[in-house]
N, CA, C and O atoms as CSV, one atom per row, in Angstrom:
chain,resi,resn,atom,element,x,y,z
A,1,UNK,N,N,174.478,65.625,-82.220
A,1,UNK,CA,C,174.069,66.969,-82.586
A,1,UNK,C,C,172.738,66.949,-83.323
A,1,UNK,O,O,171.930,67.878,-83.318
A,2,UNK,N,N,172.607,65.872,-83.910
A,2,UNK,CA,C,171.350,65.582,-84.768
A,2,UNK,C,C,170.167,65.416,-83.713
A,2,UNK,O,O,168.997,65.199,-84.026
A,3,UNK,N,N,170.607,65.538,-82.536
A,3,UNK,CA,C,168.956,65.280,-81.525
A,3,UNK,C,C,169.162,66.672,-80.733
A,3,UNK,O,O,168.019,67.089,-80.540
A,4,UNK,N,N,169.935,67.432,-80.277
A,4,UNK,CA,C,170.145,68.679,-79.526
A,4,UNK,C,C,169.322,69.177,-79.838
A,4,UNK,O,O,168.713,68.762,-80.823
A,5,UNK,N,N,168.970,70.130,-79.260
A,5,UNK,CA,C,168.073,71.497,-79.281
A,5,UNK,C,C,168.091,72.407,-77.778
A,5,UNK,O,O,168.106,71.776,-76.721
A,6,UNK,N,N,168.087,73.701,-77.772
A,6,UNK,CA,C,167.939,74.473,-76.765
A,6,UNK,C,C,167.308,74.211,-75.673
A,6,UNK,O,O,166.166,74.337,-76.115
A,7,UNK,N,N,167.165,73.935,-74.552
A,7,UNK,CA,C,166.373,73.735,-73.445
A,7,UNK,C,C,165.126,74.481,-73.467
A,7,UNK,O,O,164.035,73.924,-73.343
A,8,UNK,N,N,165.366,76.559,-73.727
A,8,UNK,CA,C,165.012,76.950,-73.259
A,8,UNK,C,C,164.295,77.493,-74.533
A,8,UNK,O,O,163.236,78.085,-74.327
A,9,UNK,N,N,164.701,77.381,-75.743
A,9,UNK,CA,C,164.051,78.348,-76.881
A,9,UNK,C,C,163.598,77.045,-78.061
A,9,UNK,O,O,162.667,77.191,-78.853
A,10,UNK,N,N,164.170,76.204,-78.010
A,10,UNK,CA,C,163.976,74.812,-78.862
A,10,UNK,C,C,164.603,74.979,-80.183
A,10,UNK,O,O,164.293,74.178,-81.065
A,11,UNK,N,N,165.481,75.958,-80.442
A,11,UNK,CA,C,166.743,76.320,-81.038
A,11,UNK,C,C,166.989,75.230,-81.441
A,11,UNK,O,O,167.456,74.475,-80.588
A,12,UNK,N,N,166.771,74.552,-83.113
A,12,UNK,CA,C,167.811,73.810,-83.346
A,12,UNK,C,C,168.287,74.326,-84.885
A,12,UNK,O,O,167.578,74.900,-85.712
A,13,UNK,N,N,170.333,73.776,-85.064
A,13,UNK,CA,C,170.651,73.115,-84.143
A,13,UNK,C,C,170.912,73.902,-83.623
A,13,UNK,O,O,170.323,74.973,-83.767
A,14,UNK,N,N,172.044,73.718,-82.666
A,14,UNK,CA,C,172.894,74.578,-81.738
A,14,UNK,C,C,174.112,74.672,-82.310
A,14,UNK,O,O,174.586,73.808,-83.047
A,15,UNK,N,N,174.867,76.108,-81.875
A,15,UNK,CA,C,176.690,76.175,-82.754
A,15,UNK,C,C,177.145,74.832,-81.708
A,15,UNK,O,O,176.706,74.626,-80.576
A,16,UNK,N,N,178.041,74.102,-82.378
A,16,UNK,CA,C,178.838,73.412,-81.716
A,16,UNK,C,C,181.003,74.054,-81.959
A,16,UNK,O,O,181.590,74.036,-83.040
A,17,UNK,N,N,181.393,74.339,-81.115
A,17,UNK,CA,C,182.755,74.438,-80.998
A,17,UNK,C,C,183.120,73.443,-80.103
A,17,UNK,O,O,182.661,73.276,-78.973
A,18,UNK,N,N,184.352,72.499,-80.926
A,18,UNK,CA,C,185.186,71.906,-80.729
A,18,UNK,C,C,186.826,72.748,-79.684
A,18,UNK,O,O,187.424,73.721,-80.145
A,19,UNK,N,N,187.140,72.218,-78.610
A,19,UNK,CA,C,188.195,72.157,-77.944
A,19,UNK,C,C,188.762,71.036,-78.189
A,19,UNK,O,O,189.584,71.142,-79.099
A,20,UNK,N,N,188.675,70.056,-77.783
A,20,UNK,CA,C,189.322,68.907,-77.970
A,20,UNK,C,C,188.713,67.226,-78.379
A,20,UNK,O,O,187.657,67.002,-77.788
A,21,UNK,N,N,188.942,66.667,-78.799
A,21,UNK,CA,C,188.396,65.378,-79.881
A,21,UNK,C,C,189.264,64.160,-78.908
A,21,UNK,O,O,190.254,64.297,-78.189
A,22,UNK,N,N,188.473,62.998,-79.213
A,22,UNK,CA,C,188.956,62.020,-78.897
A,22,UNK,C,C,188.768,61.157,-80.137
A,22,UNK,O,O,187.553,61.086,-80.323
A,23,UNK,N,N,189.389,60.507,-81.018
A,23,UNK,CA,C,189.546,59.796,-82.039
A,23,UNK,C,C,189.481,57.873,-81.695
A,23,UNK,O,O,190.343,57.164,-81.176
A,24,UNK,N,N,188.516,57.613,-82.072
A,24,UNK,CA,C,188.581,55.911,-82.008
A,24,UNK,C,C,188.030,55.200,-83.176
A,24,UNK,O,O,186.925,55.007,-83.683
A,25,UNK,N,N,190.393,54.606,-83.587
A,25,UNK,CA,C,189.807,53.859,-84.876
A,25,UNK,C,C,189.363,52.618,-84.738
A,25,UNK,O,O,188.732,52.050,-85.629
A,26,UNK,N,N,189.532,52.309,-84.081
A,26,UNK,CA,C,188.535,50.712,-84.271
A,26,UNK,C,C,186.996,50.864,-83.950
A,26,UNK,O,O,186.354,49.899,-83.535
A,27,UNK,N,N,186.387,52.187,-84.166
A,27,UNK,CA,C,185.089,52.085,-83.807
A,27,UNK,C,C,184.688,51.483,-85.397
A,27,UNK,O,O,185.193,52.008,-86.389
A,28,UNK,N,N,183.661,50.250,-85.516
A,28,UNK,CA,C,182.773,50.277,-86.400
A,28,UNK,C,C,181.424,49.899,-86.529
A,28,UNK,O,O,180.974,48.817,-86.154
A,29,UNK,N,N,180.447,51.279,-87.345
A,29,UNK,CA,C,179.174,51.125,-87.253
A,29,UNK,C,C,178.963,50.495,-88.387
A,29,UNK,O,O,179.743,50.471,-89.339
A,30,UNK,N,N,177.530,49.782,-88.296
A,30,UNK,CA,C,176.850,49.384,-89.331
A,30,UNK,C,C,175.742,50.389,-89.205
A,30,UNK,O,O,175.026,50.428,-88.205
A,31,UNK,N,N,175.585,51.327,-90.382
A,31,UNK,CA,C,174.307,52.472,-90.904
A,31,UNK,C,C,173.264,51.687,-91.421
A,31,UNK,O,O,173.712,50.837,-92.190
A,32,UNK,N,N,171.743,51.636,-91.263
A,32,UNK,CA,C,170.459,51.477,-92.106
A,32,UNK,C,C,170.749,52.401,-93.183
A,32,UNK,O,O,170.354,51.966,-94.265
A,33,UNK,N,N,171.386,53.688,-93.248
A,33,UNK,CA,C,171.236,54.200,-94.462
A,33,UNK,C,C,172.512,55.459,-94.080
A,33,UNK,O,O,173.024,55.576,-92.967
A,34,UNK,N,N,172.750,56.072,-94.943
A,34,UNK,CA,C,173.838,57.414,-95.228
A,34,UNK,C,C,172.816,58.432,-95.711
A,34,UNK,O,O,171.682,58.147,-96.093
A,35,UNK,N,N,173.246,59.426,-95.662
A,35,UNK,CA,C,173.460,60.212,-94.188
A,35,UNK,C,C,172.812,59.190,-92.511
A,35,UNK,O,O,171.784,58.559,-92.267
A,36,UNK,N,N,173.605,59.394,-92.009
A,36,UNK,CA,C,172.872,58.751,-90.128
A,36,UNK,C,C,172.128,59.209,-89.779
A,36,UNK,O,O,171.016,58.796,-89.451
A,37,UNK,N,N,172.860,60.844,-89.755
A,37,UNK,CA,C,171.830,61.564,-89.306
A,37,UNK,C,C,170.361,62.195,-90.121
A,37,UNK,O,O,170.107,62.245,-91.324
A,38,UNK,N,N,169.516,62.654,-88.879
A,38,UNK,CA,C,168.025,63.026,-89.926
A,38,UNK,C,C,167.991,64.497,-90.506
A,38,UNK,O,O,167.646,64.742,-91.662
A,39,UNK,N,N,168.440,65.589,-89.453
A,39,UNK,CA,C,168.220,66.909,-90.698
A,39,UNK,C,C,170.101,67.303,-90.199
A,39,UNK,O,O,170.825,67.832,-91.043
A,40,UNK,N,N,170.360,67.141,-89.532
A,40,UNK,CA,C,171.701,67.765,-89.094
A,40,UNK,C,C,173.275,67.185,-89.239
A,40,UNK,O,O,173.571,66.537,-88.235
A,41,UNK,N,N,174.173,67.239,-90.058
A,41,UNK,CA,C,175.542,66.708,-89.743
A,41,UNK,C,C,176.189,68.133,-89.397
A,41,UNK,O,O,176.329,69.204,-89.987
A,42,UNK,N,N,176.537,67.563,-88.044
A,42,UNK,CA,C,177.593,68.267,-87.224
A,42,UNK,C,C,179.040,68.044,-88.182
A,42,UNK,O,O,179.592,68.957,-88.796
A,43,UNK,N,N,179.298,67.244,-88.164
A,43,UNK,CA,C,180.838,66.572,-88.967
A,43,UNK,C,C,180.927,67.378,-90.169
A,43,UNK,O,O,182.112,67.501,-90.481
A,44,UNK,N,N,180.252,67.893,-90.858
A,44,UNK,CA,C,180.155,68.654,-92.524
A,44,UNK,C,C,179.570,70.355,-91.875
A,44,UNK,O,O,179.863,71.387,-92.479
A,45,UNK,N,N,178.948,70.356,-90.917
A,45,UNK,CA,C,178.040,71.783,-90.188
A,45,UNK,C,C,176.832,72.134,-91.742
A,45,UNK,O,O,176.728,73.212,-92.327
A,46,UNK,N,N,176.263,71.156,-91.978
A,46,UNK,CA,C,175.175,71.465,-92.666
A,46,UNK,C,C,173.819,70.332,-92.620
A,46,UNK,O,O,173.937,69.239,-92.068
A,47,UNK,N,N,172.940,70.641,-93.078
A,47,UNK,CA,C,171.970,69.873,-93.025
A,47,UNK,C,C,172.011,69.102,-93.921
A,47,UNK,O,O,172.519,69.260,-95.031
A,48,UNK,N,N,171.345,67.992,-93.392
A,48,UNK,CA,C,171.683,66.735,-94.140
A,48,UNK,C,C,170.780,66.643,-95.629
A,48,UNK,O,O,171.064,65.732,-96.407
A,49,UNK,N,N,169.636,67.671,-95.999
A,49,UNK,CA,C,169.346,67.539,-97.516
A,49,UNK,C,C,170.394,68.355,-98.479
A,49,UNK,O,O,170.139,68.482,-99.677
A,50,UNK,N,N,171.510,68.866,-97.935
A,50,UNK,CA,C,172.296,69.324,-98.569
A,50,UNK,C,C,172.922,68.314,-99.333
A,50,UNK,O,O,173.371,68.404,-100.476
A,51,UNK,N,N,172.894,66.962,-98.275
A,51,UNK,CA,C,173.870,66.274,-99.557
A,51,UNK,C,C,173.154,65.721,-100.290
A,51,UNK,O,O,173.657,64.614,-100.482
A,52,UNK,N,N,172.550,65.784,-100.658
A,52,UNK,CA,C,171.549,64.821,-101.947
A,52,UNK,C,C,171.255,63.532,-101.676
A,52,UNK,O,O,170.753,62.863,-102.579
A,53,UNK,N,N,171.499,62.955,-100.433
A,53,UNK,CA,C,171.226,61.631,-100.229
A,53,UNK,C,C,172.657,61.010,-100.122
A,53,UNK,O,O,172.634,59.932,-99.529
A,54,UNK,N,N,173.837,61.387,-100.520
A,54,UNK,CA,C,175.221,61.430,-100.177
A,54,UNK,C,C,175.555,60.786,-98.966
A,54,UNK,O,O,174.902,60.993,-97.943
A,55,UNK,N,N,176.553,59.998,-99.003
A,55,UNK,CA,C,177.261,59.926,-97.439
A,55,UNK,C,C,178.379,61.190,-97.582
A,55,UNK,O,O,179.091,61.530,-98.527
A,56,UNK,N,N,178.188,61.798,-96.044
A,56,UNK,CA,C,178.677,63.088,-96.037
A,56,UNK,C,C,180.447,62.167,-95.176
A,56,UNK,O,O,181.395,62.867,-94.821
A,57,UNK,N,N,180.456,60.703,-95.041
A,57,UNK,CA,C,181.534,60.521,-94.321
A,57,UNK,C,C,181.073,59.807,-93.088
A,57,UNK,O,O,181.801,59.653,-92.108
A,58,UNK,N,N,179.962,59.419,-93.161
A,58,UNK,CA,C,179.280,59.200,-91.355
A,58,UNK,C,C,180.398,57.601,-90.605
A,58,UNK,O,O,180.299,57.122,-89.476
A,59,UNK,N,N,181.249,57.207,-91.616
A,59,UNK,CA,C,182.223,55.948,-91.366
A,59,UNK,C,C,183.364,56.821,-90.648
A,59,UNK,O,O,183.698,56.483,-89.512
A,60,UNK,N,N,183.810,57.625,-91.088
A,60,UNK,CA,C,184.796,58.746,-90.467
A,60,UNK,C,C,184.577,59.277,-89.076
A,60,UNK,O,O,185.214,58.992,-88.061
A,61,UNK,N,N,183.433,60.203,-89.230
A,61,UNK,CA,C,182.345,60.509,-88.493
A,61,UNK,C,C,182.118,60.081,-86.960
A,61,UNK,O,O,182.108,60.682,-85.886
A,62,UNK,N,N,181.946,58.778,-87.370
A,62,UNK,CA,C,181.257,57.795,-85.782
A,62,UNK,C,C,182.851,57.617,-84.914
A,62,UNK,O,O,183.129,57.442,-83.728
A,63,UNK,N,N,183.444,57.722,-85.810
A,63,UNK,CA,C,185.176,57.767,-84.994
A,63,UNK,C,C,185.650,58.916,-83.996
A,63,UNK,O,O,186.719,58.706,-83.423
A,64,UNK,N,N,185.081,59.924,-83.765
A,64,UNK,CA,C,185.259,61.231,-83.136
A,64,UNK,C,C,184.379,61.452,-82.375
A,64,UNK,O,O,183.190,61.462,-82.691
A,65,UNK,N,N,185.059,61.774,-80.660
A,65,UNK,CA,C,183.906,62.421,-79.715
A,65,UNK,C,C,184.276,63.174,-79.406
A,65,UNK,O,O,185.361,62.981,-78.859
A,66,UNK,N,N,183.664,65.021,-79.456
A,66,UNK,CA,C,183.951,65.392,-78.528
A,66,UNK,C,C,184.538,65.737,-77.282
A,66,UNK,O,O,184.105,66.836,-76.934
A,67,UNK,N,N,185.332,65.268,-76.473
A,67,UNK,CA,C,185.699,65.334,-75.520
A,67,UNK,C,C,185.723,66.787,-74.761
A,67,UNK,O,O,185.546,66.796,-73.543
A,68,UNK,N,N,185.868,67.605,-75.232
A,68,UNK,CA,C,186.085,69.481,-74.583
A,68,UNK,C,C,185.390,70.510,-75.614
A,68,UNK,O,O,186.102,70.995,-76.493
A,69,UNK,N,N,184.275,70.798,-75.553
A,69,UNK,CA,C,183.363,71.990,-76.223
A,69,UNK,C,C,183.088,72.937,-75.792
A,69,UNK,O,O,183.610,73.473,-74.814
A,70,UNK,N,N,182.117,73.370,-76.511
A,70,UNK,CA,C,180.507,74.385,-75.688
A,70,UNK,C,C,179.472,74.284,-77.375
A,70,UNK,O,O,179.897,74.473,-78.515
A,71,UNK,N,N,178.353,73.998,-77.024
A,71,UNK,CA,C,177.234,73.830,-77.572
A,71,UNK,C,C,177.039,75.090,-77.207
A,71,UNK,O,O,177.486,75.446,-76.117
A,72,UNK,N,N,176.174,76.236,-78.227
A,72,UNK,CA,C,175.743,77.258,-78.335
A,72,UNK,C,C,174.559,77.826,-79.023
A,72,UNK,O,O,174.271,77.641,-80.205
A,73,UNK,N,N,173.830,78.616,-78.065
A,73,UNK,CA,C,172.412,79.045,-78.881
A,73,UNK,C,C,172.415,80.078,-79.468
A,73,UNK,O,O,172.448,81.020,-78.676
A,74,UNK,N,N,172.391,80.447,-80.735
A,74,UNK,CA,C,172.593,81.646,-80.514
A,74,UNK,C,C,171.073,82.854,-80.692
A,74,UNK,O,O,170.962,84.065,-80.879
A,75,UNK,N,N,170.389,82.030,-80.560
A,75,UNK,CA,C,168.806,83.019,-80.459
A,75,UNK,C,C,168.536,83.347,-78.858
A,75,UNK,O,O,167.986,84.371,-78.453
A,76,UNK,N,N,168.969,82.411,-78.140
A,76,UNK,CA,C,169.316,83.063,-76.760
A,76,UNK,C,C,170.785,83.392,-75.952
A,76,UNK,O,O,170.949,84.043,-74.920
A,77,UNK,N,N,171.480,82.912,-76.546
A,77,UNK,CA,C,172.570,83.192,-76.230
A,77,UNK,C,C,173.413,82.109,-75.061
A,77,UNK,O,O,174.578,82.210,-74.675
A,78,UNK,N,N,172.514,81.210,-74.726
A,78,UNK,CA,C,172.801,80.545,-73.994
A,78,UNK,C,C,174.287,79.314,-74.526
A,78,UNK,O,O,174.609,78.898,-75.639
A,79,UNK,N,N,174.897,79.054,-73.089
A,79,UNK,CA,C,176.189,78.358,-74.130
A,79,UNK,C,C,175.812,77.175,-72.438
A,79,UNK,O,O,175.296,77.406,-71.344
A,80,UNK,N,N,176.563,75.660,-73.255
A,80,UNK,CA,C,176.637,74.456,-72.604
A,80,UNK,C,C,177.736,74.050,-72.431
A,80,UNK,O,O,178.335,73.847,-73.487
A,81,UNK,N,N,178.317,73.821,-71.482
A,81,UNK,CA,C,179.530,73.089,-71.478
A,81,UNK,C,C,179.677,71.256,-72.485
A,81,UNK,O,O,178.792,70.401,-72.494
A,82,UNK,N,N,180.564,71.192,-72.946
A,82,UNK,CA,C,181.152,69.682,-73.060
A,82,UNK,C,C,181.849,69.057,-72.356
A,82,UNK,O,O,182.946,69.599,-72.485
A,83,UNK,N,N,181.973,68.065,-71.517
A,83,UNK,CA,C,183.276,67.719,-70.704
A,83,UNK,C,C,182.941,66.459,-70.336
A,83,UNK,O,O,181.965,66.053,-69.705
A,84,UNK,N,N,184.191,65.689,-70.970
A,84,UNK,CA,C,184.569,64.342,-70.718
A,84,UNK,C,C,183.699,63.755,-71.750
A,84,UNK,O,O,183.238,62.644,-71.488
A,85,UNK,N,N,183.392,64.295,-72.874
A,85,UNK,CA,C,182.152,63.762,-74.265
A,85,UNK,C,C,180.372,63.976,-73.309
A,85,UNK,O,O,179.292,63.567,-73.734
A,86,UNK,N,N,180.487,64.323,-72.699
A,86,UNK,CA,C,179.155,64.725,-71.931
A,86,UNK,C,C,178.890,65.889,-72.466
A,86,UNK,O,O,179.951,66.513,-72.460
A,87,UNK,N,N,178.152,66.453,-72.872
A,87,UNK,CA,C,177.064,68.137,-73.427
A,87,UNK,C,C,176.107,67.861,-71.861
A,87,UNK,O,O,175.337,66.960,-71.526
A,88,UNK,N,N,176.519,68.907,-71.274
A,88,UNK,CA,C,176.082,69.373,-70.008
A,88,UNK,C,C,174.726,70.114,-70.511
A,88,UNK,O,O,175.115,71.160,-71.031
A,89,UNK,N,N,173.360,70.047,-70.588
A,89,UNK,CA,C,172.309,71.029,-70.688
A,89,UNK,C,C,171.223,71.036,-70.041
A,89,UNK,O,O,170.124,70.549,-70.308
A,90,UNK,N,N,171.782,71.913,-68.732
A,90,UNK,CA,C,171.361,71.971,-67.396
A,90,UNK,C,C,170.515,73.275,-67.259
A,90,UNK,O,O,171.141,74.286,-67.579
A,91,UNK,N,N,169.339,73.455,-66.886
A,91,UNK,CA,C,168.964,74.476,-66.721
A,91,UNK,C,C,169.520,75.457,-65.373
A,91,UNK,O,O,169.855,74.940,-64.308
A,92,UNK,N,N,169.555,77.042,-65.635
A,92,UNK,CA,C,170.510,77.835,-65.331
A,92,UNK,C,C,170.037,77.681,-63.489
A,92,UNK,O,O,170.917,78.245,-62.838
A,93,UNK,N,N,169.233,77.251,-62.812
A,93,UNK,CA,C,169.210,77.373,-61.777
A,93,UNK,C,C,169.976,76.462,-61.313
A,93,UNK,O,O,170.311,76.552,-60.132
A,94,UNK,N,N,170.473,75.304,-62.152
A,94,UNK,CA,C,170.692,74.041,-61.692
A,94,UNK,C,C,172.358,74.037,-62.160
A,94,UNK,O,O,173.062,73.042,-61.985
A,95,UNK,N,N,172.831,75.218,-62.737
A,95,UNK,CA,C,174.117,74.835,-63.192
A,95,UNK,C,C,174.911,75.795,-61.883
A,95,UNK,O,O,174.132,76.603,-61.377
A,96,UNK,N,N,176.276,75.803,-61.314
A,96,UNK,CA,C,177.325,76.186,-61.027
A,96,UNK,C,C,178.074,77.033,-61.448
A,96,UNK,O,O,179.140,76.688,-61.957
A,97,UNK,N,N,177.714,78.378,-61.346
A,97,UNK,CA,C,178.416,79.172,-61.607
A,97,UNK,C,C,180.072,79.389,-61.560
A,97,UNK,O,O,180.673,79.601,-62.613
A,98,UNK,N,N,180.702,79.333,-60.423
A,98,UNK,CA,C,181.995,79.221,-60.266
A,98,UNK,C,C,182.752,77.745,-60.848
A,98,UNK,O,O,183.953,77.538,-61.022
A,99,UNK,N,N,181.783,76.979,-61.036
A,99,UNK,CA,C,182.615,75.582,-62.180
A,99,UNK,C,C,182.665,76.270,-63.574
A,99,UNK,O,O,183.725,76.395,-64.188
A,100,UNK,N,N,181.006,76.881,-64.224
A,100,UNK,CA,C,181.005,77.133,-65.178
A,100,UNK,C,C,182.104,78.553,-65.881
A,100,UNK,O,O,182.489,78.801,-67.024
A,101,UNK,N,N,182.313,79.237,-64.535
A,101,UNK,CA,C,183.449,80.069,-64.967
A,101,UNK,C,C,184.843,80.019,-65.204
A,101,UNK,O,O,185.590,80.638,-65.962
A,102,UNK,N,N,185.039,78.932,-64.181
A,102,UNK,CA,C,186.357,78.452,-64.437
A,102,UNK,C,C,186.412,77.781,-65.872
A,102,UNK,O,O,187.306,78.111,-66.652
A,103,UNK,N,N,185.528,76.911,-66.194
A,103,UNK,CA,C,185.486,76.316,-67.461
A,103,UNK,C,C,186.046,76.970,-68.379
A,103,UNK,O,O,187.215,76.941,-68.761
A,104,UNK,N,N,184.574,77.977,-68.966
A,104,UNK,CA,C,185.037,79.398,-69.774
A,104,UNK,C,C,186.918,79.872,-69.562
A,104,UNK,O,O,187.834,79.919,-70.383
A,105,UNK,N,N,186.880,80.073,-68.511
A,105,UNK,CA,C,188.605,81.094,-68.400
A,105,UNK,C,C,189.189,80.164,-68.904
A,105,UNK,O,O,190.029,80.653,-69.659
A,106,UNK,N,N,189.269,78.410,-68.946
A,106,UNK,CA,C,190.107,77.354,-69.275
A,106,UNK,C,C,190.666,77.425,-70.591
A,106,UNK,O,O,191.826,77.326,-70.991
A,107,UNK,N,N,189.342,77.661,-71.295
A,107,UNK,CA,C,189.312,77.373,-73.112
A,107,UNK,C,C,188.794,78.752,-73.713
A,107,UNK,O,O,188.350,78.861,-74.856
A,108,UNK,N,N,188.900,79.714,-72.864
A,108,UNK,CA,C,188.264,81.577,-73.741
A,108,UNK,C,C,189.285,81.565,-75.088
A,108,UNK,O,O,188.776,81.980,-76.129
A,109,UNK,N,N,190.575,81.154,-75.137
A,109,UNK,CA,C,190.949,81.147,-76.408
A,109,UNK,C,C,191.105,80.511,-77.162
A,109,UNK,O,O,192.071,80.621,-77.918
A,110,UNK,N,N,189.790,79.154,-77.305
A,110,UNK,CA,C,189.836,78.420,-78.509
A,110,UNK,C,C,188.188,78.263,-78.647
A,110,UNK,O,O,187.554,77.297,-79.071
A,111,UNK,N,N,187.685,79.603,-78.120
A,111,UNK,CA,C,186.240,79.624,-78.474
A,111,UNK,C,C,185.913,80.874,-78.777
A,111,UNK,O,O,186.618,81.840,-78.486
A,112,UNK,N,N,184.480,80.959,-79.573
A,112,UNK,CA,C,184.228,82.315,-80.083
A,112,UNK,C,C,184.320,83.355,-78.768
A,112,UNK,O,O,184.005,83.060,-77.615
A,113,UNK,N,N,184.771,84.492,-79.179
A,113,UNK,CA,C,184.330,85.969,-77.268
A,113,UNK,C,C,183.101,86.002,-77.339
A,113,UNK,O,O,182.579,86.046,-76.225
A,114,UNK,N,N,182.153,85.999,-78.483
A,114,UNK,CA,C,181.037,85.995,-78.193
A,114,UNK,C,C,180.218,85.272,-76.707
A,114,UNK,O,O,179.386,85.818,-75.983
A,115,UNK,N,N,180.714,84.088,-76.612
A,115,UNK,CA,C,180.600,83.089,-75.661
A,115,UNK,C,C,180.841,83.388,-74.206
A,115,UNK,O,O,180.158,83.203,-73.199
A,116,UNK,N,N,182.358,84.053,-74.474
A,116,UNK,CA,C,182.639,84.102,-72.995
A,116,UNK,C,C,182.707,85.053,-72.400
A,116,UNK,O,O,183.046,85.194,-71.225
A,117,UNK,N,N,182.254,86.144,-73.478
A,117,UNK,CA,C,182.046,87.803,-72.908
A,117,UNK,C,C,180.502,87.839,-72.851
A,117,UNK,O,O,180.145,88.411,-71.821
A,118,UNK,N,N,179.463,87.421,-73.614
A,118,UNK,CA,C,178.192,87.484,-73.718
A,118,UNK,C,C,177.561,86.772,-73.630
A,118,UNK,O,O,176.458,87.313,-73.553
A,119,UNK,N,N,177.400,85.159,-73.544
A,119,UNK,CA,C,177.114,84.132,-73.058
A,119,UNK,C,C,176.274,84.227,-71.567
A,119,UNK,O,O,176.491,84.899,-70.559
A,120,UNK,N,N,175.364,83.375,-71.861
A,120,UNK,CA,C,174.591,83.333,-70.753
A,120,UNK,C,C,174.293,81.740,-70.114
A,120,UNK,O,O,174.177,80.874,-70.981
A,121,UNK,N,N,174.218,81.482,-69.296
A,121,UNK,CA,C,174.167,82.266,-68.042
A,121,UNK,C,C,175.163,83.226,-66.903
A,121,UNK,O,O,175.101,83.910,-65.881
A,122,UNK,N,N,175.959,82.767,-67.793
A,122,UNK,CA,C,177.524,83.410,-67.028
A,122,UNK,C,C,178.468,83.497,-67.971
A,122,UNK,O,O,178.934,82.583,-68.652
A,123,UNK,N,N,178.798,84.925,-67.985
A,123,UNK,CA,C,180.420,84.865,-68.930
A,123,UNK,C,C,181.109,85.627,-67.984
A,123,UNK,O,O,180.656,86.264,-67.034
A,124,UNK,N,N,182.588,85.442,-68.468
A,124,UNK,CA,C,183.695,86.583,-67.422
A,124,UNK,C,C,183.565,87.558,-67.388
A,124,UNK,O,O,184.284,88.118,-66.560
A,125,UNK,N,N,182.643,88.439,-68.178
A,125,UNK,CA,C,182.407,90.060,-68.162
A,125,UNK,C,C,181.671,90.238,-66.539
A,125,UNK,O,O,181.754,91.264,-65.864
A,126,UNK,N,N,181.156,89.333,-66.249
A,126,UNK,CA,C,180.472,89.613,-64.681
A,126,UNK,C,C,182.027,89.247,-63.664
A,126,UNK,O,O,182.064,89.616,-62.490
A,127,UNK,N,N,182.945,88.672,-64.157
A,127,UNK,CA,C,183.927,88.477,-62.969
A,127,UNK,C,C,184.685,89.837,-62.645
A,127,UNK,O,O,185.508,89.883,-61.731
C-alpha cells in the first residue's frame, strides 16, 4: 500500500477494504528500520510520521496478505479489484466488465455501497 497510487489521478494513498486475509506465521522479515514503510501504513490506516519513528507492528504486519479486496480512489472514484493477493490496476479499457461485476455482486456486502453503487468503471447500478 506504501507504493500504490491511482493510475489515473496519482491519488495517494488509496482506501483499501479488506474481504478476506491470508495469515502466515512463519513469515520472518528482517527491517533496515521501523516503520517499513515510507509515508503510508496500511496495517494502522495512517501515515507513517504519525508514529514518531515507532514501530507501528510491521513484525505482525508482514504476516498478512490480502487475499480478497478493492483498493479505492476516492478523488475519482475509481475502485480495483484484489484477488488471489494480486491488486488488479488495470486501466478501464483493459479491464472486463462482466468479471468485474460479478466480482462486486460477490462481496457488495462486506464493502462500502459507495463502491458498488458509484464506483467506476462499473458498479451494479448500470446492471
Amino acid at each position: 500500500m506504501d507504493l500504490l497510487a491511482c493510475p489515473y489521478d496519482k491519488h495517494f494513498p488509496l482506501e483499501l477494504y479488506v474481504v478476506e486475509v491470508n495469515k502466515y506465521e512463519e513469515r520472518n522479515v528482517s527491517f533496515r528500520s521501523k516503520p517499513a514503510c515510507e509515508l503510508y501504513c496500511a496495517f494502522r490506516g495512517k501515515e507513517v510520521k504519525e508514529f514518531g519513528g515507532k514501530d507501528p507492528g510491521c513484525d505482525e504486519c508482514i504476516k498478512y496478505e490480502v487475499k480478497t479486496g478493492v483498493l479505492y480512489c476516492p478523488t475519482c472514484q475509481r475502485w480495483y479489484p484484489i484477488k488471489d493477493e494480486i491488486p488488479v490496476l488495470l486501466p478501464d479499457d483493459l479491464r472486463k466488465k462482466d468479471e468485474d461485476l460479478k466480482f462486486l455482486m460477490q462481496i457488495k456486502d462486506r464493502i462500502p455501497e459507495k463502491i458498488w453503487l458509484q464506483g467506476k468503471p462499473f458498479n451494479l447500478s448500470e446492471k
